[in-house]
N, C-alpha and C positions, 0 to 999 in steps of 0.2 A: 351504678354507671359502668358500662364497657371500659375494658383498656383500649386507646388507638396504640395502634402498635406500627410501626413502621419498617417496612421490610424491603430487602435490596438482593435478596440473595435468594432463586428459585429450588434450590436445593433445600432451604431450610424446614426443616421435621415441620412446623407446627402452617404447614402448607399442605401438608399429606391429604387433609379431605379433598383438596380441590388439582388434584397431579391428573393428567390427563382421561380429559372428560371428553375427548373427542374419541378414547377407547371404549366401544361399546360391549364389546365382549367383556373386557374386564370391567366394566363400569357396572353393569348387569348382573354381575356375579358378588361382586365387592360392596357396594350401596348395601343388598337386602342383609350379607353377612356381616357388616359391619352396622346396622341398623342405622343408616344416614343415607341422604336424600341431598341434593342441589335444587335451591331456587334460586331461579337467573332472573334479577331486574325489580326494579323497586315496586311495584305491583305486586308481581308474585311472592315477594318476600313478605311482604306488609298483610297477604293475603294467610298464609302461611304461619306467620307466628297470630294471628288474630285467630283462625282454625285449633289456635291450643299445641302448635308443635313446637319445643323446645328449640332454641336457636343453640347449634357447637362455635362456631364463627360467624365473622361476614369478612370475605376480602371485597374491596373498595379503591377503585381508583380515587386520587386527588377530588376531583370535582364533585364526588358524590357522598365526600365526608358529611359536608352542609344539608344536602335531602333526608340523609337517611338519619341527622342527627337526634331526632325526637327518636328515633329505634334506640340510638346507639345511648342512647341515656336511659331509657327504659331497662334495657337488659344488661346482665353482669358479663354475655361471652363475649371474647376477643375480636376486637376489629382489627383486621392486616390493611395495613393501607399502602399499596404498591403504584408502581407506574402501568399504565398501558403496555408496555412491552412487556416487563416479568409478569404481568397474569396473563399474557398469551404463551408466554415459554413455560408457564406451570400450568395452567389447562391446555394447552395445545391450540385453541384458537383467538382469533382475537374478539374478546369481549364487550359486544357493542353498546350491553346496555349499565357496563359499568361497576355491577356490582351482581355479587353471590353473596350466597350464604349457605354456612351447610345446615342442615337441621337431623335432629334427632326422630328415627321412624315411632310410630305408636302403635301398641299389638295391635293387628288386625281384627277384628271380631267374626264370629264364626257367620256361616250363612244360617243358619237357624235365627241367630239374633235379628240378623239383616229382614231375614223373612217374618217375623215377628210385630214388625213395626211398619212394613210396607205393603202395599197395594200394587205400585208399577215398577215393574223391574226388567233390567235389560241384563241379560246372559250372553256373555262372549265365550264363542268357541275360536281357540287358536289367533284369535288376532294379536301379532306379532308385532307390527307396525307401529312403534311411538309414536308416530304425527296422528295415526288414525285413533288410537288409544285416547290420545290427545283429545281430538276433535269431538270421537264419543261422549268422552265424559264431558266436554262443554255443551253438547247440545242435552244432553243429558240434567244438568242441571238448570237448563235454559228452558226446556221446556215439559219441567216437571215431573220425569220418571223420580223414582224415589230413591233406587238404589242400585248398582251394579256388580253381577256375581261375574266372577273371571273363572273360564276353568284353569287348570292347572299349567297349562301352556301357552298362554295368553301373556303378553310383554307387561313391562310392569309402572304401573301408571306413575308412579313417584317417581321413571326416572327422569332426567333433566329436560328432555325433547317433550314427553308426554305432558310436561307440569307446565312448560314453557304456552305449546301449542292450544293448553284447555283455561289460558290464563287465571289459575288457582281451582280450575272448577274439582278438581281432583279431592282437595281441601273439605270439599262443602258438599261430595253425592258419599253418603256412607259405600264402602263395597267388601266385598270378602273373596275369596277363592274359595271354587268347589274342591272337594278331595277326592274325586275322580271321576271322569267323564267317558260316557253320557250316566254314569250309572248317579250320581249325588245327583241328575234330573230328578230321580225320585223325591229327594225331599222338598225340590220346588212346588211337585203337585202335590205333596202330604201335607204341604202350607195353605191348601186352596189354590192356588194358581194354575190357571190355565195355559199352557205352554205353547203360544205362535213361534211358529217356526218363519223368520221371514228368508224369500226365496224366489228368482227369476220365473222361476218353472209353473207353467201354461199350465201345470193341471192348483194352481194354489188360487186361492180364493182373492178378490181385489182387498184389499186391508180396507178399504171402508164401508164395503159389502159386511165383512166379518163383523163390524161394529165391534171394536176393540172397547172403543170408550166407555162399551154402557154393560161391559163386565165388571164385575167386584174386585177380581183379582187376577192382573197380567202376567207373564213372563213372555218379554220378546225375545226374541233368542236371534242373533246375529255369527254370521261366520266370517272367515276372514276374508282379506280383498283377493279374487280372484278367483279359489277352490271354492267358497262359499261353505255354508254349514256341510257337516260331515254325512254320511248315507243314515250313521247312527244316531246321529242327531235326529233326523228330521223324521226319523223310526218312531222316538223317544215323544215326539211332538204330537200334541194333540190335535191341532187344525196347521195345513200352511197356510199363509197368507203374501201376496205381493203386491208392491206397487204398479197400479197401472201408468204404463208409458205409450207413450205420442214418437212419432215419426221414426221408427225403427229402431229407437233406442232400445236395448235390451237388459241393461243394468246400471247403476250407479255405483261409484266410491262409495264404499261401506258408510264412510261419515257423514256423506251426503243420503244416502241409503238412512242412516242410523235416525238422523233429525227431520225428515218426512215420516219415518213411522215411531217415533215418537209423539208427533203433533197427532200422528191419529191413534195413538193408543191413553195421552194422556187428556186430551181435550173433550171437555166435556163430562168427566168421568163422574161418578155420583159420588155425593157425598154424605 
């Protein structure tokens, strides 16, 4: 069983995982090197340690001792139990959904592994964006890609905005980082995968034309919001493919973007 622990004072050391999480520079930097993660809110958390990730704390407002008391009985780490005020003065904002927890990161596995066991995979180049990171991997596990490869510049799905926005989806799509980009594309196609490159541009093929679904083995490959994939990406790519659009639209939000071509890269697929 957890200790509840009761705390009044934002200065206090054993508050350190959770000291300003509205810093993203530092927040970015400090998570992967300290191998800990923020889950915000009793979902995400409950999602999270069922995923197999060790819980370091959970701070907890008053009202949310009683929800999360089957957790806090389950597990031996420390519950800080503060006011609404001192966890906005030790995270920096105010916390609406009441309760954190820090959790412990898990090696990442390599993309060899990743590609071993999977058929549909989505490949992000450079996307930066926590909410879009987010939203990927929710549609991602929503509509059945298997796995997701980051390149090496790509934001980082565990942290609090991205875990927050893909409501645990992060937990439950295996993923890895390439180790260098476009050139680790090669081992995607020495896995069998065929590499879509998805992309606005009038000369790519409609993605339902391409028939994604009734290949054996995907990689969509996505670039970030606005620059879109790289020149050497889409070099690296073996067919492009796009969404067609209606009344002058010319592109969508990546995440929006990411979850129409997934419905048509995983539906359908043989098995």
């Amino acid at each position: 069983m957890a200790d509840l622990i009761t705390i009044d004072d934002p200065d206090d050391p054993r508050l350190c995982d959770y000291t300003g999480l509205t810093d993203v520079e530092l927040r970015r930097k400090r998570e992967p090197a300290e191998g800990l993660f923020i889950a915000e809110g009793e979902k995400v958390i409950r999602r999270a340690k069922d995923a197999g990730y060790e819980m370091r704390s959970m701070l907890l407002s008053a009202k949310w001792v009683d929800v999360m008391r089957d957790v806090i009985d389950e597990l031996p780490a420390p519950v800080y139990a503060v006011s609404p005020d001192l966890a906005e003065r030790v995270t920096g904002y105010h916390v609406h959904r009441g309760a954190l927890a820090s959790m412990q990161r898990k090696p990442l596995p390599t993309a060899e592994e990743i590609l071993a066991t999977s058929r549909r995979v989505a490949v992000m180049e450079a996307v930066n964006d926590h909410t879009n990171i987010g939203a990927i991997f929710r549609s991602a596990a929503a509509l059945g890609m298997d796995a997701v490869l980051l390149s090496p510049d790509c934001a980082d799905p565990l942290y609090r905005r991205s875990v927050k926005v893909s409501m645990g989806a992060v937990f439950s799509v295996p993923y890895a980082r390439l180790e260098s980009w476009p050139k680790s594309l090669a081992t995607v196609r020495e896995a069998g995968f065929r590499l879509l490159a998805l992309t606005p541009d009038e000369k790519a093929s409609a993605i339902n034309e391409a028939a994604p679904h009734r290949l054996d083995k995907v990689a969509l490959m996505l670039g970030a919001e606005g620059d879109g994939l790289s020149t050497q990406a889409l070099v690296a790519a073996d067919e492009w493919v796009r969404i067609p659009m209606a009344h002058g639209v010319d592109s969508l939000n990546v995440g929006a973007a990411a979850a129409v071509a997934f419905y048509a890269v995983a539906t359908g697929r043989p098995e």
